[in-house]
HTML snippet that shows the backbone in 3Dmol.js (N, CA, C, O; Angstrom):
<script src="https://3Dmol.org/build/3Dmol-min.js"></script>
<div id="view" style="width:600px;height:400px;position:relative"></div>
<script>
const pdb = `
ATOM      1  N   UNK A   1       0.848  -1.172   0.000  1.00  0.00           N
ATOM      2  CA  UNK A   1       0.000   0.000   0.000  1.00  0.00           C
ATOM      3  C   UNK A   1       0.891   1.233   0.000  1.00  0.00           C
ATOM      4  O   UNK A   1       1.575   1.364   1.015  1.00  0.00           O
ATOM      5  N   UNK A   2       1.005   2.083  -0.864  1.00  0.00           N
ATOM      6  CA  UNK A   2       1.395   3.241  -1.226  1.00  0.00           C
ATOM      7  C   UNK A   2       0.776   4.720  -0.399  1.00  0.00           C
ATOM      8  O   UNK A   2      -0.320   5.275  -0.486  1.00  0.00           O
ATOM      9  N   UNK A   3       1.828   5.001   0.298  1.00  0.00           N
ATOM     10  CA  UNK A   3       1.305   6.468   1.258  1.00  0.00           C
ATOM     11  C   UNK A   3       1.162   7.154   0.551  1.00  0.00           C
ATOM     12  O   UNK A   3       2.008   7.063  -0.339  1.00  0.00           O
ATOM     13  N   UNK A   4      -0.070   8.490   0.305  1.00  0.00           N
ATOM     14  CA  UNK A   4      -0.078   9.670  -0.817  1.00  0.00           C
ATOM     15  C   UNK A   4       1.193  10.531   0.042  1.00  0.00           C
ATOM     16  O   UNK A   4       1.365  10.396   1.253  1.00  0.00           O
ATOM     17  N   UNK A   5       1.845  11.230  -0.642  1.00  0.00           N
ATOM     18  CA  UNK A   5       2.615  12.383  -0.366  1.00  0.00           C
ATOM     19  C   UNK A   5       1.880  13.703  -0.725  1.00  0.00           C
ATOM     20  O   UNK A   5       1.551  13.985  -1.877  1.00  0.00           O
ATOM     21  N   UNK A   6       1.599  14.667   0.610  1.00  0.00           N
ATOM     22  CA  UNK A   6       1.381  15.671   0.599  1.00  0.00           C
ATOM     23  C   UNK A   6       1.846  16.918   1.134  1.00  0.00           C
ATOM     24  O   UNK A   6       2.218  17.002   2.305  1.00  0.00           O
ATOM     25  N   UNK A   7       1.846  17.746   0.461  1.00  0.00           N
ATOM     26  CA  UNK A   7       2.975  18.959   0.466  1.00  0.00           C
ATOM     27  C   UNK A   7       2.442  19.796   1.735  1.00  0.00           C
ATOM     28  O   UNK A   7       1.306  19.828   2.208  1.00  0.00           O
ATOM     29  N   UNK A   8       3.719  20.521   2.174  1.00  0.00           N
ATOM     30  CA  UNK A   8       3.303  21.345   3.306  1.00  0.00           C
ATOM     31  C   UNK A   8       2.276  22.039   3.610  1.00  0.00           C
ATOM     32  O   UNK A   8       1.776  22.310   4.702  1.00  0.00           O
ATOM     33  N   UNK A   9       1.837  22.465   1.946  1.00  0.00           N
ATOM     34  CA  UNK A   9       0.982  23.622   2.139  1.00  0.00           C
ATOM     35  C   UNK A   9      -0.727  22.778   2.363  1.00  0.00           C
ATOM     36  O   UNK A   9      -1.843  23.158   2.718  1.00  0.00           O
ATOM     37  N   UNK A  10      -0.162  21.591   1.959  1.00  0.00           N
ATOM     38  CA  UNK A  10      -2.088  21.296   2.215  1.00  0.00           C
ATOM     39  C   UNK A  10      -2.035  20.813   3.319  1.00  0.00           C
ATOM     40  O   UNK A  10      -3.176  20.636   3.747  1.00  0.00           O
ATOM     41  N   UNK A  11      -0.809  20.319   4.426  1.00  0.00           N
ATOM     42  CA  UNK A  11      -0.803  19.962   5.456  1.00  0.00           C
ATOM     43  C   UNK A  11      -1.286  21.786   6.619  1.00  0.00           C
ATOM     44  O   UNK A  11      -2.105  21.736   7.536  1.00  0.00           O
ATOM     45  N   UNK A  12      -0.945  22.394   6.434  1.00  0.00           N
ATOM     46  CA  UNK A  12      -1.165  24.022   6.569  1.00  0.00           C
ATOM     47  C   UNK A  12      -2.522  24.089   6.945  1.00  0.00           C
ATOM     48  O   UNK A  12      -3.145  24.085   8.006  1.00  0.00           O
ATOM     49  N   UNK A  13      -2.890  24.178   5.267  1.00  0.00           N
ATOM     50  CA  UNK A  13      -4.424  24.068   5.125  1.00  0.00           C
ATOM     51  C   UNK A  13      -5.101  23.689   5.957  1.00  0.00           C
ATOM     52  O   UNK A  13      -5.736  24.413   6.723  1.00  0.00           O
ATOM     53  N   UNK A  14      -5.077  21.866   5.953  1.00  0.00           N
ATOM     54  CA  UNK A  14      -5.782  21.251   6.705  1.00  0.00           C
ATOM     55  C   UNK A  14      -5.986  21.453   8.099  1.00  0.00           C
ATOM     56  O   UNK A  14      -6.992  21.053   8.683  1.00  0.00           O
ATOM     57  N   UNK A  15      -4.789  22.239   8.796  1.00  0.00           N
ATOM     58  CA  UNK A  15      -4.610  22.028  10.371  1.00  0.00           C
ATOM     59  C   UNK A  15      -5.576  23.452  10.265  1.00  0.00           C
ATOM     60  O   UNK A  15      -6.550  23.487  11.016  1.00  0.00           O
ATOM     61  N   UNK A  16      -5.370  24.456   9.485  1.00  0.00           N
ATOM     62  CA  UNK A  16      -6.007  25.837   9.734  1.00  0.00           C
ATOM     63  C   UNK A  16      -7.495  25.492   9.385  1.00  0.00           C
ATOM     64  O   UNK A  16      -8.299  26.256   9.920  1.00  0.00           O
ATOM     65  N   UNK A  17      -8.091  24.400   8.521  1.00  0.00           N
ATOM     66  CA  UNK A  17      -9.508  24.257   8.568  1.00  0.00           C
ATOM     67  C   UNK A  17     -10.139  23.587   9.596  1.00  0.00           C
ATOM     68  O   UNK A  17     -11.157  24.023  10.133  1.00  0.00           O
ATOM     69  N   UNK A  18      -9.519  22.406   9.948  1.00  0.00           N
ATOM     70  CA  UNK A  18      -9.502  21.909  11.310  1.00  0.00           C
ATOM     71  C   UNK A  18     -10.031  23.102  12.437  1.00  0.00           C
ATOM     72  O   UNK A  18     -11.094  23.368  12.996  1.00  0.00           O
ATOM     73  N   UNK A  19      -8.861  23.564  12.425  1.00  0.00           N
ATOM     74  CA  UNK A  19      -9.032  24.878  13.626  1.00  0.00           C
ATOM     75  C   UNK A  19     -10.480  25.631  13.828  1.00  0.00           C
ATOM     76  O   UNK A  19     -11.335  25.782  14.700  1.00  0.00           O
ATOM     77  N   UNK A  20     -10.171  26.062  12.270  1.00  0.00           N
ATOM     78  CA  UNK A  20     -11.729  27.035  12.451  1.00  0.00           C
ATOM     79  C   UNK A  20     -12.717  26.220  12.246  1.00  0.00           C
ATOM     80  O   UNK A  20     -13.735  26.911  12.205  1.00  0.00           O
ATOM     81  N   UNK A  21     -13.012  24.935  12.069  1.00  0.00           N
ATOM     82  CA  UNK A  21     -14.018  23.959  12.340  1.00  0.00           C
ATOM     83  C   UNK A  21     -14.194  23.836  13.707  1.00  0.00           C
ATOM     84  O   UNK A  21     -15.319  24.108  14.125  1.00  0.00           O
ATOM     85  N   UNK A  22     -13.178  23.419  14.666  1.00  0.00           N
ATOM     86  CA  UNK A  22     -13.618  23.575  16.027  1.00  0.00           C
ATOM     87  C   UNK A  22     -14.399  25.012  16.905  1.00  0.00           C
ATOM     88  O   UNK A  22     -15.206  24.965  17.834  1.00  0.00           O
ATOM     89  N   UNK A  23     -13.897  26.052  16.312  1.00  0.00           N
ATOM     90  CA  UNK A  23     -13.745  27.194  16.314  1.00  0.00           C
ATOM     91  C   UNK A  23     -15.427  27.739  16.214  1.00  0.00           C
ATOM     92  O   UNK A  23     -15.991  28.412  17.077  1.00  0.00           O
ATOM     93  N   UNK A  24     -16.077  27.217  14.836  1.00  0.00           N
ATOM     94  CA  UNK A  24     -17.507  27.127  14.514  1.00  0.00           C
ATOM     95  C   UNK A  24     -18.275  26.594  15.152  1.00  0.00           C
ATOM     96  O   UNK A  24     -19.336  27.164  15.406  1.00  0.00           O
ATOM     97  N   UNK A  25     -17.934  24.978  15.760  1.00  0.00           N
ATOM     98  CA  UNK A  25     -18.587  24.178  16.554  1.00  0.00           C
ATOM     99  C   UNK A  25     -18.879  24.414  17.858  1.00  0.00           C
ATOM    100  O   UNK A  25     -19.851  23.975  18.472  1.00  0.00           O
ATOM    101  N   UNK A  26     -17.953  25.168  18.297  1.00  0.00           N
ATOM    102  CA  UNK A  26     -18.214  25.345  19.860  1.00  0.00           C
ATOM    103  C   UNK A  26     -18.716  26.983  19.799  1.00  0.00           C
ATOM    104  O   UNK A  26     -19.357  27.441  20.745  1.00  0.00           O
ATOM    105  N   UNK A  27     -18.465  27.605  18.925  1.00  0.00           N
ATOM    106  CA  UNK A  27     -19.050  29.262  18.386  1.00  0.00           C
ATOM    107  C   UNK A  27     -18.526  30.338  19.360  1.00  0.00           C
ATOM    108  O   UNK A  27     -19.092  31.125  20.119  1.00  0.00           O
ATOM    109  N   UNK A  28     -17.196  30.074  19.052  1.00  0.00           N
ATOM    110  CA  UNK A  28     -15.978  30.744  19.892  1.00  0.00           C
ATOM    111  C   UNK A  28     -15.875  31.676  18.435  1.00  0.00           C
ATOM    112  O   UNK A  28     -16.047  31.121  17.350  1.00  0.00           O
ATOM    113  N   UNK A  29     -15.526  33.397  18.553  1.00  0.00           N
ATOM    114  CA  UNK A  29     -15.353  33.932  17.539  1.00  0.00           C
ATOM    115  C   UNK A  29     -16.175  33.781  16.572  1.00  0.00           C
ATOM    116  O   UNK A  29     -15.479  33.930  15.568  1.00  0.00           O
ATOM    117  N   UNK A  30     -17.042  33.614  16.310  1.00  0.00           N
ATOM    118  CA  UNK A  30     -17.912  33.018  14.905  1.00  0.00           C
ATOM    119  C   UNK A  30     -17.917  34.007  13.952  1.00  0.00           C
ATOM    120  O   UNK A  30     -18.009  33.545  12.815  1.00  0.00           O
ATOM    121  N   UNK A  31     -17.848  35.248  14.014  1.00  0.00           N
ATOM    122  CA  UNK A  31     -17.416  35.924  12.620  1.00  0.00           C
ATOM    123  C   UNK A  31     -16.003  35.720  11.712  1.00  0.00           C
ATOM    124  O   UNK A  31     -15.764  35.465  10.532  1.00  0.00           O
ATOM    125  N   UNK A  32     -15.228  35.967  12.884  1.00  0.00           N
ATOM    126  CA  UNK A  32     -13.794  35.766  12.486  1.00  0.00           C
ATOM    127  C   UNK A  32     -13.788  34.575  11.976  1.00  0.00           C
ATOM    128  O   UNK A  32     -13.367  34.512  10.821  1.00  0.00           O
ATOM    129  N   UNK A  33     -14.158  33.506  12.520  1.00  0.00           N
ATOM    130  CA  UNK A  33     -13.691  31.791  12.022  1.00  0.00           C
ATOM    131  C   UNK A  33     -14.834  31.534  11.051  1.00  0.00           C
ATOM    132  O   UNK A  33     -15.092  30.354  10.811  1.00  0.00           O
ATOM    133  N   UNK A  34     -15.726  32.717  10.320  1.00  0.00           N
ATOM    134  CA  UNK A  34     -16.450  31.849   9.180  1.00  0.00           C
ATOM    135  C   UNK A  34     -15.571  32.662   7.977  1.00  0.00           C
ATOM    136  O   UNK A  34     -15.282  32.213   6.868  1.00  0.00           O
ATOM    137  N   UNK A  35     -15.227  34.028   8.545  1.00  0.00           N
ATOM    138  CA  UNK A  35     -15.010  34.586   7.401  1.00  0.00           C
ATOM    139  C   UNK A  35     -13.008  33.583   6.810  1.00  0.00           C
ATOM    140  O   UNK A  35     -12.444  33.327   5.746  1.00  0.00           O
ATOM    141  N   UNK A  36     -12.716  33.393   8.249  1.00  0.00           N
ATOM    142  CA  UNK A  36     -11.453  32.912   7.796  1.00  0.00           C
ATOM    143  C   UNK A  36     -11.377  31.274   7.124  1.00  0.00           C
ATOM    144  O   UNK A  36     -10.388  30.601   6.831  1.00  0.00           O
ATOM    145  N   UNK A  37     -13.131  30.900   6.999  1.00  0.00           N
ATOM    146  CA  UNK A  37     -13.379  29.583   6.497  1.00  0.00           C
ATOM    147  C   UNK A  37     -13.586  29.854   5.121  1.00  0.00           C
ATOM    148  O   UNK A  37     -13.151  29.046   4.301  1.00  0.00           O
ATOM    149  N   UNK A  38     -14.195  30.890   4.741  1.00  0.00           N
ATOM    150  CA  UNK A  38     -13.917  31.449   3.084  1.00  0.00           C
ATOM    151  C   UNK A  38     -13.258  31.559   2.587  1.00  0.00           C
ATOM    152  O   UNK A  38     -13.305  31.147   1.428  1.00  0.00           O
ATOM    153  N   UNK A  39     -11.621  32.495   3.314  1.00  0.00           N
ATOM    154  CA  UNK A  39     -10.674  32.495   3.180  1.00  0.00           C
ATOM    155  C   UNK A  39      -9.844  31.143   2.459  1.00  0.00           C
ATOM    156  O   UNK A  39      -9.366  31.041   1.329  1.00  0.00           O
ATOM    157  N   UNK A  40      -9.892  29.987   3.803  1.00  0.00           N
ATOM    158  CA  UNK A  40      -9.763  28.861   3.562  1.00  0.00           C
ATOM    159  C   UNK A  40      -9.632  28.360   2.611  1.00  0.00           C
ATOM    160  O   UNK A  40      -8.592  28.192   1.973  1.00  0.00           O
ATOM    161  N   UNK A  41     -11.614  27.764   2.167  1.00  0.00           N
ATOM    162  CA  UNK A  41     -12.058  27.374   0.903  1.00  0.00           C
ATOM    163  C   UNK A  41     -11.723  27.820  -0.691  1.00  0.00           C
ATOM    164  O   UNK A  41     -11.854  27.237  -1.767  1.00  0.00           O
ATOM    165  N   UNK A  42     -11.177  29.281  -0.254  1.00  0.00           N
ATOM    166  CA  UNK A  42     -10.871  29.746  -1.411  1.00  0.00           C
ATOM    167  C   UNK A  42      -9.416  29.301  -2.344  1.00  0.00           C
ATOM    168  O   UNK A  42      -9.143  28.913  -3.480  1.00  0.00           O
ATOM    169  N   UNK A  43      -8.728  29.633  -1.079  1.00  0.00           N
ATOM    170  CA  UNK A  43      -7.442  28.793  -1.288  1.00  0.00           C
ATOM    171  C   UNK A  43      -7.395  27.229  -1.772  1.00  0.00           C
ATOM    172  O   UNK A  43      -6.999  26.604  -2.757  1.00  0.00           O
ATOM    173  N   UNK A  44      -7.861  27.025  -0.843  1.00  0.00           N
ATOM    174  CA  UNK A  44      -8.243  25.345  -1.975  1.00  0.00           C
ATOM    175  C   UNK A  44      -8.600  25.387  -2.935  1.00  0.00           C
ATOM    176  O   UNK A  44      -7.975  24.773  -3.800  1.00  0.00           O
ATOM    177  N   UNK A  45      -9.998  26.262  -3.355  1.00  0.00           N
ATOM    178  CA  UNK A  45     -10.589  26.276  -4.911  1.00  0.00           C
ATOM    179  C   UNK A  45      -9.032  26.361  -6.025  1.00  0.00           C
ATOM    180  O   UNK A  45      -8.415  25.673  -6.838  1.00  0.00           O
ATOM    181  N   UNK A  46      -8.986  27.912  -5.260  1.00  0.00           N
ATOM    182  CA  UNK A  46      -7.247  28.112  -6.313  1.00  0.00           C
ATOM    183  C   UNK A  46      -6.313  27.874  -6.369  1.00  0.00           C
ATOM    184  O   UNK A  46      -5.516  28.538  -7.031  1.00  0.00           O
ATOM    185  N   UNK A  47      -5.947  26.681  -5.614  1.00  0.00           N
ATOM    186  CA  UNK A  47      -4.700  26.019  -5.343  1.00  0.00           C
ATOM    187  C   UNK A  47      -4.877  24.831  -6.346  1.00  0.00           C
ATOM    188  O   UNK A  47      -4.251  24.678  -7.395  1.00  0.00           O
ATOM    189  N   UNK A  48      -5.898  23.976  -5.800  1.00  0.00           N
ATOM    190  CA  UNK A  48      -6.192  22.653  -6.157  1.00  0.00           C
ATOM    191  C   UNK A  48      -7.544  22.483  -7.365  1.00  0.00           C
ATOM    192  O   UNK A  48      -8.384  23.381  -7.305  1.00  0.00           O
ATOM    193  N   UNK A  49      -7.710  21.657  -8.162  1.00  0.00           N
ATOM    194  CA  UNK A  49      -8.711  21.306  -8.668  1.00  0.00           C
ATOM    195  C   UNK A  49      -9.988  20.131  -8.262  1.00  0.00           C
ATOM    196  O   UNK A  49     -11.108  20.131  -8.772  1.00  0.00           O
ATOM    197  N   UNK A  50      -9.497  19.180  -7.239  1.00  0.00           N
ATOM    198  CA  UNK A  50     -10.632  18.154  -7.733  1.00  0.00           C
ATOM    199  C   UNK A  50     -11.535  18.718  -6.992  1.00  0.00           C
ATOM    200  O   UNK A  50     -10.577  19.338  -6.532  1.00  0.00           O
ATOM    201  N   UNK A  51     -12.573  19.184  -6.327  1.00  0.00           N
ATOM    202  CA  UNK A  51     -13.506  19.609  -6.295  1.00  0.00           C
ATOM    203  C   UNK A  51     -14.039  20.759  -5.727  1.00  0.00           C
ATOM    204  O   UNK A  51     -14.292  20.998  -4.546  1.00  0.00           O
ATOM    205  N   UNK A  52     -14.259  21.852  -7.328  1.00  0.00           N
ATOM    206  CA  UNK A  52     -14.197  23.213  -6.667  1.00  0.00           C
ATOM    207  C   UNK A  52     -15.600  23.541  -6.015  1.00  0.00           C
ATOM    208  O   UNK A  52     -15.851  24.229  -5.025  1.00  0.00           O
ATOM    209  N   UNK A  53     -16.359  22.914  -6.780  1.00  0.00           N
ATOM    210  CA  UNK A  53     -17.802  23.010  -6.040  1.00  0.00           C
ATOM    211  C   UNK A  53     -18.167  22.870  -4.389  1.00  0.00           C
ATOM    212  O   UNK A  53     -18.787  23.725  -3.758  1.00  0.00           O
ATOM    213  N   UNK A  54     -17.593  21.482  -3.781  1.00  0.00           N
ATOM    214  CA  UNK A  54     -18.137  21.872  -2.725  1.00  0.00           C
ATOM    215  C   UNK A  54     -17.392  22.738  -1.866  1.00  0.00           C
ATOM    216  O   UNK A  54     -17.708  23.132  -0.743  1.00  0.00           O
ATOM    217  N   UNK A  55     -16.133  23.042  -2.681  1.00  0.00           N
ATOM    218  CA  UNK A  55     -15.303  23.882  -1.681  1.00  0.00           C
ATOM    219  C   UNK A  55     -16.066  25.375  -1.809  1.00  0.00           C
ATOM    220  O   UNK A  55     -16.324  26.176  -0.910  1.00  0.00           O
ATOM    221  N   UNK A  56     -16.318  25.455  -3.164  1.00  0.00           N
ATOM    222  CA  UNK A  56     -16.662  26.912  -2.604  1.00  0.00           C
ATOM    223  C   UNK A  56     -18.793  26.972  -1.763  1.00  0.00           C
ATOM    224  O   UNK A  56     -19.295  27.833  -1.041  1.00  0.00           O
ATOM    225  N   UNK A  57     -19.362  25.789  -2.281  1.00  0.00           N
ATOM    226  CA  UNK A  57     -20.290  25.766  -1.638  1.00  0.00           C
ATOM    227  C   UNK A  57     -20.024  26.128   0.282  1.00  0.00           C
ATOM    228  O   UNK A  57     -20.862  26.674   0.999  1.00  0.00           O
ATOM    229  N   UNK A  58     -18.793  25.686   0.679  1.00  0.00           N
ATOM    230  CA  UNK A  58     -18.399  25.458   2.066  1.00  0.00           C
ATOM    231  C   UNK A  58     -18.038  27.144   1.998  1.00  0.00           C
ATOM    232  O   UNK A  58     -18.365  27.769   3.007  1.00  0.00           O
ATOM    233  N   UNK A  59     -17.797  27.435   1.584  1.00  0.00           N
ATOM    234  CA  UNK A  59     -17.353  28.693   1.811  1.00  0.00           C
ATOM    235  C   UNK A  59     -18.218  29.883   1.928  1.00  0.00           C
ATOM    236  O   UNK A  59     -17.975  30.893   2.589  1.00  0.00           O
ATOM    237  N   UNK A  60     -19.428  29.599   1.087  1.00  0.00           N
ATOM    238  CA  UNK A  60     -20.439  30.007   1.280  1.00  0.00           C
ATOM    239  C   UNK A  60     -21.444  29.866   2.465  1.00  0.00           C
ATOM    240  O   UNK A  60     -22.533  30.413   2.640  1.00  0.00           O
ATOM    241  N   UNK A  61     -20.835  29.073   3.138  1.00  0.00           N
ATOM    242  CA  UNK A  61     -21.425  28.546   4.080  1.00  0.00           C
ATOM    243  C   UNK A  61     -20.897  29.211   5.324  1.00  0.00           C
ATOM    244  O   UNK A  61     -21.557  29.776   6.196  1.00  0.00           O
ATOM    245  N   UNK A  62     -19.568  29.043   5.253  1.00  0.00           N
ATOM    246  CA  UNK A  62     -18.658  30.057   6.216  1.00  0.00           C
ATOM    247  C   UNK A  62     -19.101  31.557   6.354  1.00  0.00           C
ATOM    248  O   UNK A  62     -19.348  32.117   7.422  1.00  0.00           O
ATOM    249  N   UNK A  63     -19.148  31.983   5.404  1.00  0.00           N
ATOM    250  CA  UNK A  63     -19.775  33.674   5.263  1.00  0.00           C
ATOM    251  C   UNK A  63     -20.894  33.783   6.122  1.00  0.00           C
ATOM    252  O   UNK A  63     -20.879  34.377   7.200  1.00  0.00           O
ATOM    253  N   UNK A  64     -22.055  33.086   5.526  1.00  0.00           N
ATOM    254  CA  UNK A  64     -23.145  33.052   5.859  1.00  0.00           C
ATOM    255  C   UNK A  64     -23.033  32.545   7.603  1.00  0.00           C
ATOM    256  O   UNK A  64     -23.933  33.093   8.239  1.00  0.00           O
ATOM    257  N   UNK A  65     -22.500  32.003   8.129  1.00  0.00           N
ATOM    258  CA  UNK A  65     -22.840  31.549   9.646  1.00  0.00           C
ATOM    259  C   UNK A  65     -21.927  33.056  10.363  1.00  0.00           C
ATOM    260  O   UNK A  65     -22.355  33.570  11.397  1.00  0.00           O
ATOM    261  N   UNK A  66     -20.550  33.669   9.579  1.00  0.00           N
ATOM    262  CA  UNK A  66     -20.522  34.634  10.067  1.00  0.00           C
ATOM    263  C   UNK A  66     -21.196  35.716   9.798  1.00  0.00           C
ATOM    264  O   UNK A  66     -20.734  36.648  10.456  1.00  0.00           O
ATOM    265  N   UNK A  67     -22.183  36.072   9.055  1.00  0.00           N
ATOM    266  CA  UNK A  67     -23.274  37.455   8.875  1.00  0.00           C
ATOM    267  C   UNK A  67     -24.343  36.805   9.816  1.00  0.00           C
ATOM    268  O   UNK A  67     -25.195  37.515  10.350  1.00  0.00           O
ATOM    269  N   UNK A  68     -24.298  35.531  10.007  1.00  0.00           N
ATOM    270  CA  UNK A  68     -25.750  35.216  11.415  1.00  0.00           C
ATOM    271  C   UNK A  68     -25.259  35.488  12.447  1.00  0.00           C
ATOM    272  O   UNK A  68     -25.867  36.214  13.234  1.00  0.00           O
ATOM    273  N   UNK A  69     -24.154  35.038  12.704  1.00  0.00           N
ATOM    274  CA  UNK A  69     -23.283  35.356  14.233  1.00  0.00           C
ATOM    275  C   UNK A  69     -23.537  33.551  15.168  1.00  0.00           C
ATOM    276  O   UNK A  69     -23.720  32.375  14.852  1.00  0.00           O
ATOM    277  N   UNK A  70     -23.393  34.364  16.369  1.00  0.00           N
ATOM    278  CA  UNK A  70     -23.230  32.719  16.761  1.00  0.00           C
ATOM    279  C   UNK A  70     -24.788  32.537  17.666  1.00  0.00           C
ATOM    280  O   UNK A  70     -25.581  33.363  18.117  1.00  0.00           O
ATOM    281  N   UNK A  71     -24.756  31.316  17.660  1.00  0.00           N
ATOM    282  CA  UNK A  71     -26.005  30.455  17.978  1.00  0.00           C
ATOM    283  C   UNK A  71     -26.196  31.085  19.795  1.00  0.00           C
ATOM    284  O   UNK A  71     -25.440  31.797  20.456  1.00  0.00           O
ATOM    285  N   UNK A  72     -27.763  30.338  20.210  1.00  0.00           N
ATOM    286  CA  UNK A  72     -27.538  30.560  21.341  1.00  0.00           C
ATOM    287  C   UNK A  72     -26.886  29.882  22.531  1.00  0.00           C
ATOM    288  O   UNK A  72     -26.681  30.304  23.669  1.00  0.00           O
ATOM    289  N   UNK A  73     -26.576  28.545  21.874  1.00  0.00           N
ATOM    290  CA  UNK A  73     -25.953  28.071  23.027  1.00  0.00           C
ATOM    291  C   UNK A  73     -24.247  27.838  22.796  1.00  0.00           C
ATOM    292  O   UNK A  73     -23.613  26.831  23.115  1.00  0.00           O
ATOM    293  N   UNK A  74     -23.777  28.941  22.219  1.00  0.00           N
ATOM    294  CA  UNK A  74     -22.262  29.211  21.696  1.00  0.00           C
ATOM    295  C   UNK A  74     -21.692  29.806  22.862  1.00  0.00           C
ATOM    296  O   UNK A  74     -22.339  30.182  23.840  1.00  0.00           O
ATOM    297  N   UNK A  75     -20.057  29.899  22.670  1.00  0.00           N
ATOM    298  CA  UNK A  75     -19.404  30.458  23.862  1.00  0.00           C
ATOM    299  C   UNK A  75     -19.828  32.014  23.584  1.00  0.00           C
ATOM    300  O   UNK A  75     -20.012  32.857  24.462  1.00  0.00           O
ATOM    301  N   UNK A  76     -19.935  32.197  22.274  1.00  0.00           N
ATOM    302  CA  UNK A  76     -19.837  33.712  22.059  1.00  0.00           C
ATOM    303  C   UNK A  76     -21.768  34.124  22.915  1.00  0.00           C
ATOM    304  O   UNK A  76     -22.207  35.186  23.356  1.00  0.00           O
ATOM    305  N   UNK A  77     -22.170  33.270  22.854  1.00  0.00           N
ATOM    306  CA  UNK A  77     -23.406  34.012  23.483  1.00  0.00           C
ATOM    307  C   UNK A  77     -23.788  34.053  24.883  1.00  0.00           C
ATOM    308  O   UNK A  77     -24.805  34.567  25.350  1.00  0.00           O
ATOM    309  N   UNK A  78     -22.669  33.332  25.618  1.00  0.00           N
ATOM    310  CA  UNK A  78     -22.607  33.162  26.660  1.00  0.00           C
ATOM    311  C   UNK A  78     -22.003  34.362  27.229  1.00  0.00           C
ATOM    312  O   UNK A  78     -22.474  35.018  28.158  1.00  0.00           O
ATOM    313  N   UNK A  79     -20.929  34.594  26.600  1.00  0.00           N
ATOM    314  CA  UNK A  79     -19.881  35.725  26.993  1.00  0.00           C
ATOM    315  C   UNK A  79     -20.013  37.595  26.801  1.00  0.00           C
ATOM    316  O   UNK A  79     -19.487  38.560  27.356  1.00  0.00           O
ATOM    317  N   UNK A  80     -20.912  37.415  25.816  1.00  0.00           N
ATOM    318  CA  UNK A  80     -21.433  38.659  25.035  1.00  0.00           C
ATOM    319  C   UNK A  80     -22.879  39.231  25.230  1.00  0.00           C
ATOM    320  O   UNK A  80     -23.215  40.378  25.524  1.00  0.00           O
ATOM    321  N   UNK A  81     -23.830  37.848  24.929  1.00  0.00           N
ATOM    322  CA  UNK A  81     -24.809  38.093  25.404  1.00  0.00           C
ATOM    323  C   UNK A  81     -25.837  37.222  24.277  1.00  0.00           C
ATOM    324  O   UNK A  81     -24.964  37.109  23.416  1.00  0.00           O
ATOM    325  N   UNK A  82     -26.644  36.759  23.862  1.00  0.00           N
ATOM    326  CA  UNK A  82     -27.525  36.418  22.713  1.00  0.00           C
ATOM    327  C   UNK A  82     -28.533  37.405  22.298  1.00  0.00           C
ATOM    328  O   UNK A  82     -29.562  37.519  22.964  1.00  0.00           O
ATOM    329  N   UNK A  83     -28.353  38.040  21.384  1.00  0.00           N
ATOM    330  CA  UNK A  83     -28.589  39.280  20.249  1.00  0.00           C
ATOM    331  C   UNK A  83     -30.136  38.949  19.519  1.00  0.00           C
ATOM    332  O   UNK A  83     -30.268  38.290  18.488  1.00  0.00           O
ATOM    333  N   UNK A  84     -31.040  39.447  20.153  1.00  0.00           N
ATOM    334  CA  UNK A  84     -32.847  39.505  19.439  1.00  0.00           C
ATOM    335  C   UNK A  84     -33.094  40.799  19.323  1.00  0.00           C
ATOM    336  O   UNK A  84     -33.100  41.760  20.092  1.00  0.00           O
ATOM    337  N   UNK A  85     -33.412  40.519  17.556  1.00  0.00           N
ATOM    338  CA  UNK A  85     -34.370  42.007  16.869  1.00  0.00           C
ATOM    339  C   UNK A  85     -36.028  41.605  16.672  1.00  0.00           C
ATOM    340  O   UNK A  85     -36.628  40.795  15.965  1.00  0.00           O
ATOM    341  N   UNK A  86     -36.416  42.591  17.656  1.00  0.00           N
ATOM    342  CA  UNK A  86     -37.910  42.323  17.745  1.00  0.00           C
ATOM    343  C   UNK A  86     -38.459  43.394  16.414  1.00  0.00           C
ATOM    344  O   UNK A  86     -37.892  44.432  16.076  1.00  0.00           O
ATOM    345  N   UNK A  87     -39.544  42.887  15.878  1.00  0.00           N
ATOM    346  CA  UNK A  87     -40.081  43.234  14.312  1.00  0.00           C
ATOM    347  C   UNK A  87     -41.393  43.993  15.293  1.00  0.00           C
ATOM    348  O   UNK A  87     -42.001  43.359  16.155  1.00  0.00           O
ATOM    349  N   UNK A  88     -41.664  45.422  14.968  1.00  0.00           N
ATOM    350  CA  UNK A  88     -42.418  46.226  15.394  1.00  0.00           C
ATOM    351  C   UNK A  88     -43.382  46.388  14.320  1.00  0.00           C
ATOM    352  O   UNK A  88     -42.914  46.586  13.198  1.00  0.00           O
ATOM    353  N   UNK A  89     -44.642  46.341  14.460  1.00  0.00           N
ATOM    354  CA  UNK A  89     -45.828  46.596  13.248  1.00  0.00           C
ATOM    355  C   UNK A  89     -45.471  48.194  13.093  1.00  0.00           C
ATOM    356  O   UNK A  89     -44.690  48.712  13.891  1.00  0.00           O
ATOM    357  N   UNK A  90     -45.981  48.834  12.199  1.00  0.00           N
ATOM    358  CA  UNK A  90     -45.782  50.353  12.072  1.00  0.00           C
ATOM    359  C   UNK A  90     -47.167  50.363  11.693  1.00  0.00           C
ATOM    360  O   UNK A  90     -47.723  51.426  11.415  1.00  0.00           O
TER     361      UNK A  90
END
`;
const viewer = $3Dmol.createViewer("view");
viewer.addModel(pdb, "pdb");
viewer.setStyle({}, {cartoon: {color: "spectrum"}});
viewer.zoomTo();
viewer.render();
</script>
């Protein structure tokens, strides 16, 4: 069985997506770690080819959880506070 050889930079990659995957999950920082998950994804898209789709689908995904912010039972809402816009009839 033949080991793949992979270069520093996707070893990089991987540990920095890793990161901000934990980062999302527990919703420590959640703007910073979605926007730096776009970041991420992007780099992969333009680094690598085999699959640009779901990378940039993921990336889209990253954005989007940082323009929501973090959940309510995240560290960030614990620490900050959990953020409600009440919709007023006019």
């Amino acid at each position: 069985m033949r080991v793949p050889d992979h270069s520093l930079q996707s070893l990089v990659i991987a540990l920095f997506a890793g990161a901000v995957a934990i980062l999302l999950l527990v919703g420590l920082w959640t703007p910073i770690a979605g926007a730096i998950a776009l970041f991420i994804e992007l780099t992969i898209v333009f680094t690598r080819t085999d699959k640009p789709r779901i990378c940039m689908l993921l990336g889209v995904v990253g954005i989007a959880i940082a323009m929501i912010g973090p959940g309510a039972w995240s560290i960030d809402a614990r620490r900050y506070g959990w953020k409600r816009i009440d919709h007023q009839d006019r």
